[in-house]
VEXBA-112877 format. One record per residue: residue in one letter; x, y, z of N, C-alpha, C in turn. Coordinates in steps of 0.1 Angstrom, whole numbers, plus 5000, padded with zeros to 4 digits. Example, Ala and Ser with C-alpha at 12.3 -4.5 7.8 and 13.67 -1.06 7.14 Angstrom:
2
A513249435078512349555078513249675078
S512849785071513749895071512950005079
***
This chain:
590
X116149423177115549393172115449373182
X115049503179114749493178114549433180
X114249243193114049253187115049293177
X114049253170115549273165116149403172
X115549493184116449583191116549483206
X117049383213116849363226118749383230
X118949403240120049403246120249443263
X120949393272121249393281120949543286
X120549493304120549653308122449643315
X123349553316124249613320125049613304
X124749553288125449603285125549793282
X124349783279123749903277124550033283
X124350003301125150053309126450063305
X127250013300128450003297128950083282
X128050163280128150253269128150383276
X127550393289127650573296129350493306
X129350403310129950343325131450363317
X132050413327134250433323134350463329
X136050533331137150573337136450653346
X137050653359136950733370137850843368
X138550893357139150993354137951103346
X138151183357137351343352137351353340
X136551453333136851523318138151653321
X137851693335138951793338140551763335
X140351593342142151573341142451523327
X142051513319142151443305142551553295
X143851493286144251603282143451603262
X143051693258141451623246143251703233
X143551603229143851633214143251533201
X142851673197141951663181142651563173
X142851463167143651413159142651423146
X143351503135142651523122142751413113
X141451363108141451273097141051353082
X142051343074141251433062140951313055
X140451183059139851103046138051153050
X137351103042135751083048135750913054
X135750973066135550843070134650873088
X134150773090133550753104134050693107
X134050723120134450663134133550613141
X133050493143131750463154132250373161
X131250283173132350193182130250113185
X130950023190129749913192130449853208
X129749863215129849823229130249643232
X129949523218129749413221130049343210
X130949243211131049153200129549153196
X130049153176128949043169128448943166
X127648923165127448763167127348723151
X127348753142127348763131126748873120
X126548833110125948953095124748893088
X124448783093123248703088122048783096
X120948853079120148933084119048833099
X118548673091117848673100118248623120
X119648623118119748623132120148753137
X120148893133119749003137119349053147
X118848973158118248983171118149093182
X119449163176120049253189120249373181
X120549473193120749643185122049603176
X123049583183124649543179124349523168
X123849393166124049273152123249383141
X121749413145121049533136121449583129
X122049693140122849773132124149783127
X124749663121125749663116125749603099
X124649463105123449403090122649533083
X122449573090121949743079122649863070
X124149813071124949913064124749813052
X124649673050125249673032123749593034
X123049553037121249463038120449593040
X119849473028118149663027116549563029
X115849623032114349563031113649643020
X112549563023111149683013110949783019
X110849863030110650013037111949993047
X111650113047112450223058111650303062
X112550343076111950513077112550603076
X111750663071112050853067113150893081
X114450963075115551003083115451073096
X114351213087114151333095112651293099
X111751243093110151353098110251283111
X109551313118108451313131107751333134
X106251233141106251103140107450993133
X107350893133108150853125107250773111
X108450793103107150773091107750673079
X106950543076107750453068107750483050
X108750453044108850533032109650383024
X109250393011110050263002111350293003
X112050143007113350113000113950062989
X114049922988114149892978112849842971
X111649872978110849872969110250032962
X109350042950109750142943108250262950
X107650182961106650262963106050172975
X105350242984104450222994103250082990
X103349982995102149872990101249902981
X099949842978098649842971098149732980
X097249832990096549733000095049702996
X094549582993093049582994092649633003
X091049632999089649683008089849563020
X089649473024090149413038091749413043
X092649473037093449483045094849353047
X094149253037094649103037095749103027
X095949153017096749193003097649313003
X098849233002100049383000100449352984
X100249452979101149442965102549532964
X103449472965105249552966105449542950
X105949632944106849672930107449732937
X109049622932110149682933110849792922
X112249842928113149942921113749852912
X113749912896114749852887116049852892
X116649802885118249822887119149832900
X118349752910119049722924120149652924
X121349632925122349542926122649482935
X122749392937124249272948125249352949
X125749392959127449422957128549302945
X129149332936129749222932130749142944
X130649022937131148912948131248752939
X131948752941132748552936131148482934
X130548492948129448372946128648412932
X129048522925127848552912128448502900
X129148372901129648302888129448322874
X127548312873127348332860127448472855
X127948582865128348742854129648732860
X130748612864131748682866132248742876
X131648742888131448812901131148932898
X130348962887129349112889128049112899
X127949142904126449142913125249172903
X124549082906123549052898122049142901
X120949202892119549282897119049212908
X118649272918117549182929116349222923
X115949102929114049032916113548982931
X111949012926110948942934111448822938
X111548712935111948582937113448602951
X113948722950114748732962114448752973
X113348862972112648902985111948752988
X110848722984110948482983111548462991
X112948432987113848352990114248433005
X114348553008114848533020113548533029
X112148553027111448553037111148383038
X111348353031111248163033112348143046
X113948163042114848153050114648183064
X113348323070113448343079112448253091
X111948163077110548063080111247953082
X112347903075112847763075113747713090
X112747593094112547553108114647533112
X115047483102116347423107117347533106
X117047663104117547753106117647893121
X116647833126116147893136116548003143
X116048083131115848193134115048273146
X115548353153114548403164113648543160
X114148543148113248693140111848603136
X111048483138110448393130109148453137
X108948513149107748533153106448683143
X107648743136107248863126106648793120
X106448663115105948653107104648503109
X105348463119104648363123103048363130
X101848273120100248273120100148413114
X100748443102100048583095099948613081
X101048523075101248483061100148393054
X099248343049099148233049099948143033
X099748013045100447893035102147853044
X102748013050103848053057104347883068
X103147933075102947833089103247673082
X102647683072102547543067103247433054
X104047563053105247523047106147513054
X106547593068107447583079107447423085
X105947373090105947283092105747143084
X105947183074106447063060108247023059
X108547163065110347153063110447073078
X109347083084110147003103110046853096
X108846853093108646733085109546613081
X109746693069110746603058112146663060
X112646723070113946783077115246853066
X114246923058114746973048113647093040
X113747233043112447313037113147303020
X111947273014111747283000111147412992
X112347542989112647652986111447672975
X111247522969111147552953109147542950
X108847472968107347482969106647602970
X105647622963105447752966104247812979
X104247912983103847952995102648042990
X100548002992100248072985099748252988
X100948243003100348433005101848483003
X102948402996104048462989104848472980
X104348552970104748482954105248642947
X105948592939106948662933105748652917
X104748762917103748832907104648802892
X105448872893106748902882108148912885
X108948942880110349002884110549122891
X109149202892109649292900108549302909
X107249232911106049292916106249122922
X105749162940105649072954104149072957
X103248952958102048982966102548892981
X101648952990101748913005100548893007
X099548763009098648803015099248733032
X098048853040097648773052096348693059
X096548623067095248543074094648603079
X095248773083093948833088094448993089
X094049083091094349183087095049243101
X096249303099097549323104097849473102
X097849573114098249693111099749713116
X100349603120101549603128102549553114
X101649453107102649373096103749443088
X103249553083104049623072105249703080
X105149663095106549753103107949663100
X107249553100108149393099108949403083
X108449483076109249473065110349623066
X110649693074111349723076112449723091
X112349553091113449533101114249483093
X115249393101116549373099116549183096
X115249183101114549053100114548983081
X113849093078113549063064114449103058
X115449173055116349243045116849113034
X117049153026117249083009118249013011
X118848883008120248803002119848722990
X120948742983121148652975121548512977
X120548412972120948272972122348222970
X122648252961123848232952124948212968
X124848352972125848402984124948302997
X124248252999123948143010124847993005
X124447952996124847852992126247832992
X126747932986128047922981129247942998
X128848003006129648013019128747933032
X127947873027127547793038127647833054
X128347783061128347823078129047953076
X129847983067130248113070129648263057
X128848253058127348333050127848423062
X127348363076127248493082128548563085
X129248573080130548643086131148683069
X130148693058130348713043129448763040
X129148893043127448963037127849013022
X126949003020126949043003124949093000
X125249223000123749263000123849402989
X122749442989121949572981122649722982
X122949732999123249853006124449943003
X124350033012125050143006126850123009
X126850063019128450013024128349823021
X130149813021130249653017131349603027
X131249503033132649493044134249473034
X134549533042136349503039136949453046
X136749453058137449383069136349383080
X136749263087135749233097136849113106
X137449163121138049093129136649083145
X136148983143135448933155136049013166
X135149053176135549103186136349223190
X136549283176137549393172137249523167
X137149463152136449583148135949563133
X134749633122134549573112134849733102
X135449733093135749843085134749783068
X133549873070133049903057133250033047
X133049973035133350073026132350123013
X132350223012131050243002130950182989
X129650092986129249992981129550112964
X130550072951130750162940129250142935
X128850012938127349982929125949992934
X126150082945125150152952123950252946
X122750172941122150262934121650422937
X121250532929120650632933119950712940
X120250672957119650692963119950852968
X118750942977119651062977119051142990
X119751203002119351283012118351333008
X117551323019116051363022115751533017
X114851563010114851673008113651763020
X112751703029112751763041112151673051
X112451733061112251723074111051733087
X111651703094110451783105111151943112
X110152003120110252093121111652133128
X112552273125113752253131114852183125
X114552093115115752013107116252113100
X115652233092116352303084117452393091
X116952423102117852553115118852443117
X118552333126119952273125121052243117
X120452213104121352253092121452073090
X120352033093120051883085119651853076
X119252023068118451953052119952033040
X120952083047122052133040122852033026
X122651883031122451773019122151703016
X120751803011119651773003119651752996
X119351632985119751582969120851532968
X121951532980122951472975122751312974
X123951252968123551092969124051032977
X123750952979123550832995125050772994
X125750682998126350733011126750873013
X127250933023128251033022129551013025
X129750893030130650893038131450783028
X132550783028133650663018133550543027
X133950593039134550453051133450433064
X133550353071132950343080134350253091
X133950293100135450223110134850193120
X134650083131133250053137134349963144
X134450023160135549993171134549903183
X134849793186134049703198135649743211
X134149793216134649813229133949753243
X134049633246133649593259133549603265
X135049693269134949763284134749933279
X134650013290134150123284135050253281
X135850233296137250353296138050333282
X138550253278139050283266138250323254
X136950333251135950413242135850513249
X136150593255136050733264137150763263
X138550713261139950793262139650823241
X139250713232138950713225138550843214
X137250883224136250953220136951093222
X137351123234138751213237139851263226
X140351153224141251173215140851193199
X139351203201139351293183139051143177
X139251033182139250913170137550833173
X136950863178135750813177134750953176
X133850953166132851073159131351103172
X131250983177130451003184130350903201
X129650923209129350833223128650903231
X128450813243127350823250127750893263
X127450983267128151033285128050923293
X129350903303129350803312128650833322
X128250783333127750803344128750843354
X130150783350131150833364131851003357
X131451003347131751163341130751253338
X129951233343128551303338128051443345
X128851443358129451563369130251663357
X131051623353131951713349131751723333
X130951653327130751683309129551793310
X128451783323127351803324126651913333
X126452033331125952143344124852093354
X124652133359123352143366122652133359
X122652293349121552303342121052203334
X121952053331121751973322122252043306
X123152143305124052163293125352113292
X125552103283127252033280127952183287
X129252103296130152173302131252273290
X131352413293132052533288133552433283
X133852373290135252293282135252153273
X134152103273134152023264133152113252
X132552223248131952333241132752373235
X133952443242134952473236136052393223
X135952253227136552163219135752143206
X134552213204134052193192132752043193
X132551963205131651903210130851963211
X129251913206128251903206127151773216
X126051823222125851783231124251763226
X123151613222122251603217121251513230
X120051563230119251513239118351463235
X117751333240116251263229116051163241
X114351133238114251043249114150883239
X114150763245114350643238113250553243
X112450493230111750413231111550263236
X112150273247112750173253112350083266
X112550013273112649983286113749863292
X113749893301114949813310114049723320
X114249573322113749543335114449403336
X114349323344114649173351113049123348
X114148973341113048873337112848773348
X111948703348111548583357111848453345
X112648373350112048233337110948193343
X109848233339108348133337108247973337
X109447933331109447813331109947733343
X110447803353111547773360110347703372
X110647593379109347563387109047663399
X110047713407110447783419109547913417
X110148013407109748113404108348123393
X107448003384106648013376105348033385
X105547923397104247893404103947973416
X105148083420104948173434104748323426
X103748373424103548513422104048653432
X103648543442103748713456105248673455
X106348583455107648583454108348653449
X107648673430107948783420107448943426
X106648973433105749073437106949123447
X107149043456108049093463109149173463
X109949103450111249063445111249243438
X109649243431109749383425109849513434
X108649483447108849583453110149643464
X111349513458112149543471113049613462
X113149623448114249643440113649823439
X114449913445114550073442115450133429
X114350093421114550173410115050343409
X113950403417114850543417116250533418
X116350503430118250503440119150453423
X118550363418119450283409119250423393
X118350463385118550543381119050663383
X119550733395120350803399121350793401
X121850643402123150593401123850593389
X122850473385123650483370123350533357
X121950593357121650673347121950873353
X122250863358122450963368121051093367
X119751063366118451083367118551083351
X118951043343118351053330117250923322
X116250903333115450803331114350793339
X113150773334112350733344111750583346
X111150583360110950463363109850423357
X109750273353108750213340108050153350
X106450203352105550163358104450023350
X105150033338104649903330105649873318
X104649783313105649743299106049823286
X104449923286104650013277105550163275
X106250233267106650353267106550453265
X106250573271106050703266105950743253
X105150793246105650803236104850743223
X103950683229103250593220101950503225
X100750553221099450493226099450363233
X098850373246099050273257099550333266
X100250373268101150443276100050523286
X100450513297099350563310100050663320
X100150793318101650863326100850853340
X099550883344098850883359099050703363
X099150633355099050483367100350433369
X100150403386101450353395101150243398
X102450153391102350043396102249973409
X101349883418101549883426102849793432
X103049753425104449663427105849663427
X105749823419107049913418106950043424
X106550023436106150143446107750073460
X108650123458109650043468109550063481
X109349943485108449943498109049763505
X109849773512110949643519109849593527
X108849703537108149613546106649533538
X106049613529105549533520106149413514
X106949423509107849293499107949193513
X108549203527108649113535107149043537
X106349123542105049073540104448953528
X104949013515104648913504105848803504
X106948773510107748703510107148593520
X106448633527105848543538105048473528
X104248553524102848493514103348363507
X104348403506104848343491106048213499
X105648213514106148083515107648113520
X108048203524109548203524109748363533
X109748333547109748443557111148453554
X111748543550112848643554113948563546
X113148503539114348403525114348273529
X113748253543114048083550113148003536
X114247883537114147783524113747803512
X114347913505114247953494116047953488
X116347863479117647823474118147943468
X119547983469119848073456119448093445
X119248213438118148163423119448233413
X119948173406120848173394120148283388
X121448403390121148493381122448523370
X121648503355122948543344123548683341
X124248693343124648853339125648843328
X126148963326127548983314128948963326
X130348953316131348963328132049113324
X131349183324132549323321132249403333
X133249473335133049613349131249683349
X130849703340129749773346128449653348
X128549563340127549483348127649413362
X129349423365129549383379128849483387
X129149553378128449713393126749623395
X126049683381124749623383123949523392
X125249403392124549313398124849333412
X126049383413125949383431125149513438
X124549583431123149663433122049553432
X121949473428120749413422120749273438
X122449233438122449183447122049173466
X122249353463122149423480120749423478
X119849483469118349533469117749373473
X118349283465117349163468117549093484
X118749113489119049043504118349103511
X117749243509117349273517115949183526
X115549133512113849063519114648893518
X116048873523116448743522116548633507
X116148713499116348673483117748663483
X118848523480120148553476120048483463
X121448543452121248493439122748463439
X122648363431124348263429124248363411
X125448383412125548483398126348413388
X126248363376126848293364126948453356
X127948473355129048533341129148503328
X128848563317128748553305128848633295
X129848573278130348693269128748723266
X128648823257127148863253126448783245
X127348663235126748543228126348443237
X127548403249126948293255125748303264
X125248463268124648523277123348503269
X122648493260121848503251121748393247
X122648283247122148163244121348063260
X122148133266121748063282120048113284
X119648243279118348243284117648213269
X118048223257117448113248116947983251
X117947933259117747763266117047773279
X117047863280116047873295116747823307
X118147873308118847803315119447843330
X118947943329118948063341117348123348
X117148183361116048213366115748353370
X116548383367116448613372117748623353
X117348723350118448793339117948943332
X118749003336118049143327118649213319
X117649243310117349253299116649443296
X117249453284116349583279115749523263
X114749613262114249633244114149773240
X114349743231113849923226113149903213
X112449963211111349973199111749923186
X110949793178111149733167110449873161
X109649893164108249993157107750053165
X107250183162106550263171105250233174
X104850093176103350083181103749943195
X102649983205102949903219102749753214
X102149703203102049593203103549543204
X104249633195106149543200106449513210
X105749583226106249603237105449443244
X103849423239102949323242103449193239
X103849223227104249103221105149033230
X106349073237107249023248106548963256
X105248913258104348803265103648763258
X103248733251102748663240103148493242
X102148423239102548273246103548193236
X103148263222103648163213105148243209
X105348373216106848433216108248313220
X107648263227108448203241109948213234
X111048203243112148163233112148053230
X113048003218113948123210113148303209
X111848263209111248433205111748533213
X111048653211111648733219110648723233
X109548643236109248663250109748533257
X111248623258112448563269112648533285
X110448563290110248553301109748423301
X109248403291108448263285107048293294
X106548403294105148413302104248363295
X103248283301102048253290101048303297
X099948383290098448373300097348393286
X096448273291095348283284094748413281
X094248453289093648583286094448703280
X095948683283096448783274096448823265
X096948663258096848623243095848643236
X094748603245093548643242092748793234
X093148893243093449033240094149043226
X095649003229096749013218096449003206
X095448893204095048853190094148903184
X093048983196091949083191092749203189
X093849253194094349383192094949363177
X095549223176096449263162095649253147
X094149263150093449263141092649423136
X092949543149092249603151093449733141
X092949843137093249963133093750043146
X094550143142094650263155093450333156
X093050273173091650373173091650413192
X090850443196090650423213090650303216
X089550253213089750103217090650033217
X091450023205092849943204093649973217
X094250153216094750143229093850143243
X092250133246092450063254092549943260
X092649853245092949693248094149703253
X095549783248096649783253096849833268
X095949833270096049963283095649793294
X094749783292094149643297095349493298
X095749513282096949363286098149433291
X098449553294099449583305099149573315
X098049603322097549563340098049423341
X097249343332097249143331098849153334
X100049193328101049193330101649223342
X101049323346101749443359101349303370
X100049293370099749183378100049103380
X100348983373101248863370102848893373
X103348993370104749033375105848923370
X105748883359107148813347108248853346
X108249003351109349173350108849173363
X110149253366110749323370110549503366
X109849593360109749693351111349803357
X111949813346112849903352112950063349
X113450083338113250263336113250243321
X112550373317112350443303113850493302
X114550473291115350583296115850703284
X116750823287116850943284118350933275
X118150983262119750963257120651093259
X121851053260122451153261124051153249
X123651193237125251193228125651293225
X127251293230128051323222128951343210
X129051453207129151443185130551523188
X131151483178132551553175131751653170
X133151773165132451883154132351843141
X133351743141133251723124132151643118
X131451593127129951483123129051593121
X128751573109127251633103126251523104
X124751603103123551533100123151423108
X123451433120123151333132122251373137
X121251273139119651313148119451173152
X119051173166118851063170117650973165
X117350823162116650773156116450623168
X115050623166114850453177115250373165
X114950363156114750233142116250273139
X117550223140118950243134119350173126
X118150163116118650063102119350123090
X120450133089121050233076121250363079
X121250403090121250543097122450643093
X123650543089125150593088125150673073
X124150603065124450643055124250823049
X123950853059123050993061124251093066
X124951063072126051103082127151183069
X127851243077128651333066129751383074
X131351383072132351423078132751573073
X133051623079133251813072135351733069
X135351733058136551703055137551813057
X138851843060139152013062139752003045
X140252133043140352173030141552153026
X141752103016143352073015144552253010
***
């Protein structure tokens, strides 16, 4: 998440980064599972199952196996294209643009669960009044949520019932909000304060997904580590730091494999179960792996379905030609290519006095860091260098403009180091940079470390698990830290938004940049339709950015997965909300 997708560039790394052992010397035995079951692995403790602290790819996608929203996107098409979930059809938008009308699906269930006293622990229908209740939750100040900016100045009445609960230090569930009311039992109106072409992306994050009150109340602090939702899987086991085993929800309504595609889905053999019903899979097995070589001996050994190529094996899984190598082909491995909606870069804290008020310091700092050298290192060229905030891929996007500040260039950057008050580093203190403590972020930083000495920049380095690492630049407690996002939604405003003044953290603009004029922009864009204009306003608040230099900009980057043989119906997706449920084990035949 988003955004609810943001996550580290060295955890990130640490999903290609393992064993210095070849694919050559590794001996690959198949170990056969005849149950239906997946095998997946998550690179990072979770921080919990509570939709609205969702924040991260991790937490996302794991809150998306048993939590549903009002939309999704469509599995297969491209473009990507949003389609009802649990509601029973695409909005009813007025002539301005200000009015959503949601009818939901009859007969949605709760997973059964204890907290549903009055049927008995049967799971009870989800009703309008639920979707309510949890978009209030994501509003309620003492909860603090960092999903809060989706919704914050767009609702109205939202803003001002938020600030009734800072108030009287208690939000009052039972007042009502007048742009969010529950029509009927099954029919939602939304209005907004102004017309919003980004809004309706927000209802299929991870942000908004459905809970039942019943299940808040009744587990209190530990809600999040107790999900009880709509979706197609339900947890069975869940050991922190370990691993979470879900299982297919029996009361999982009707839902059923796409009946088509985009172009090419049918040759691949992704529309083969079509009409079947939703889940396919019985189990789900979901292995946290921190460090990386043991998810790579793993993946080897037949017991994990899918992963990412490492960068210290990427010689030998990988030809020249960029095809999966004749011996890992042989094993019945499949090799899938897609590029990702993303970016990687180092933040500045904005708030920090040293680094808020010296711009050519930041200018410097960018032009001394060689991006190339570093995605050849560790993406091993499967990435290119991000000459702004925005991604390929999606209007704004500028492939002819070069940044001037990410042109790597040491005698420049010395020059601006002078500017900026500080010849060759003289009296410029170490600047606290936070990283992760696992093997590949070590690598990272001491890249990050050599590039900056060179214009006399040194950084004192603080270590951190991925929770405490995220709370430290929540609190603004650190002054260099990097960071990736990858697309909440396929439009740049998700990308803008990350400077946006009123983001700041907790939000996700974790740079805490403010500029008048940005915002400025920002608020005329998020009124406007997809047109030229729009993206050239986007085109415009990316320069304000590039200029100001808050980033660091690092690389777009290129995926690279590996599939067992026995995983069907895998296509790579930016949005990975419920994505599993699509997935299909070739069971062998008894």
């Amino acid at each position: 998440m988003s955004t609810l997708r943001r996550f580290t560039i060295s955890i990130f790394i640490g999903i290609f980064v393992f064993s210095l052992i070849g694919i050559c010397g590794c001996t690959f035995k198949s170990k056969t599972d005849s149950s239906n079951t997946l095998h997946l692995s998550t690179p990072s403790k979770i921080k919990g199952l509570d939709p609205i602290y969702a924040d991260d790819l991790y937490g996302g996608t794991e809150v998306s196996r048993t939590y549903e929203g009002l939309l999704q996107y469509h599995y297969l098409k491209r473009p990507y294209t949003l389609i009802p979930n649990i509601a029973e059809s695409m909005p009813d938008i007025s002539k301005d643009g200000k009015t959503l009308i949601f009818r939901l699906k009859k007969g949605v269930l709760f997973q059964d669960d204890p907290c549903f006293k009055a049927t008995g622990g049967k799971g009870r229908e989800m009703l309008a009044d639920d979707v309510v209740y949890s978009f209030k939750r994501l509003a309620d100040p003492k909860l603090v949520s960092s999903g809060w900016w989706i919704f914050d100045g767009k609702i109205v009445g939202l803003n001002e019932w938020r600030e009734a609960a800072s108030k009287s230090g208690a939000a009052d569930y039972s007042k009502e909000v007048e742009g969010l009311k529950a029509i009927d039992r099954y029919t939602i109106q939304i209005k907004l304060i102004q017309r919003s072409s980004q809004f309706i992306y927000a209802l299929a994050m991870s942000f908004t997904f459905v809970v039942p009150r019943e299940a808040v109340e009744q587990y209190g602090k530990e809600f999040i580590n107790h999900p009880v939702g709509t979706g197609p899987f339900r947890l069975a086991e869940y050991i922190p730091g370990a691993k979470l085993v879900w299982v297919r929800n029996p009361t999982y309504r009707n839902e059923l494999y796409p009946s088509e595609g985009a172009p090419g889905d049918k040759e691949a053999g992704l529309l083969e179960d079509a009409g079947k019903p939703l889940p396919l899979a019985d189990k789900l097995i979901v292995q946290v792996f921190e460090e990386s070589q043991p998810m790579w001996l793993t993946f080897l050994s037949g017991k994990l379905d899918l992963t990412s190529i490492p960068k210290d094996s990427f010689q030998q899984a990988i030809t020249p030609a960029k095809e999966l190598s004749h011996d890992l082909q042989s094993k019945g491995i499949r090799l899938i290519k897609y590029p990702e909606l993303d970016i990687t870069h180092f933040s500045f804290n904005m708030t920090d006095p040293v680094l808020s008020k010296n711009k050519y310091l930041r200018q410097a700092m960018s032009l001394a860091y060689d991006e190339d050298q570093y995605i050849e290192i560790f993406y091993n060229g499967r990435a290119l260098a991000a000459q702004g905030p925005i991604p390929p891929g999606i209007a704004g996007y500028d492939q002819d403009f070069k940044n001037p500040y990410r042109q790597f260039d040491i005698a420049k950057a010395k020059q601006l180091m002078e500017k900026a008050g500080y010849p060759d580093g003289k009296g410029l203190k170490p600047l606290i940079y936070a990283t992760l403590s696992d093997t590949t972020s070590r690598q990272s930083t001491e890249y990050a470390v050599k590039m900056f000495r060179e214009i006399g920049v040194k950084l004192k380095v603080d270590t951190y698990s991925w929770p405490e690492f995220q709370a430290v630049v929540k609190n603004r407690k650190a002054q260099v830290y990097a960071f990736a996002w990858g697309a909440d939604y396929p439009d740049a405003e998700n990308f803008l938004q990350l400077f946006y003044s009123k983001n700041v953290s907790p939000g996700p603009n974790d740079s805490n940049y403010s500029n008048p004029e940005f915002d400025k922009l920002y608020e005329s864009a998020l009124t406007m339709v997809d047109s030229p204009e729009r993206t050239e306003l986007y085109k415009k608040m990316a320069r304000i950015v590039i200029e100001d230099c808050p980033w660091i900009f690092g690389a777009h980057r290129m995926g690279y997965a590996l599939i067992q043989k026995r995983l069907k119906n895998y296509k790579p997706h930016d949005f990975d909300h419920g994505r599993a449920k699509y997935y299909k084990i070739d069971v062998p035949s008894k």
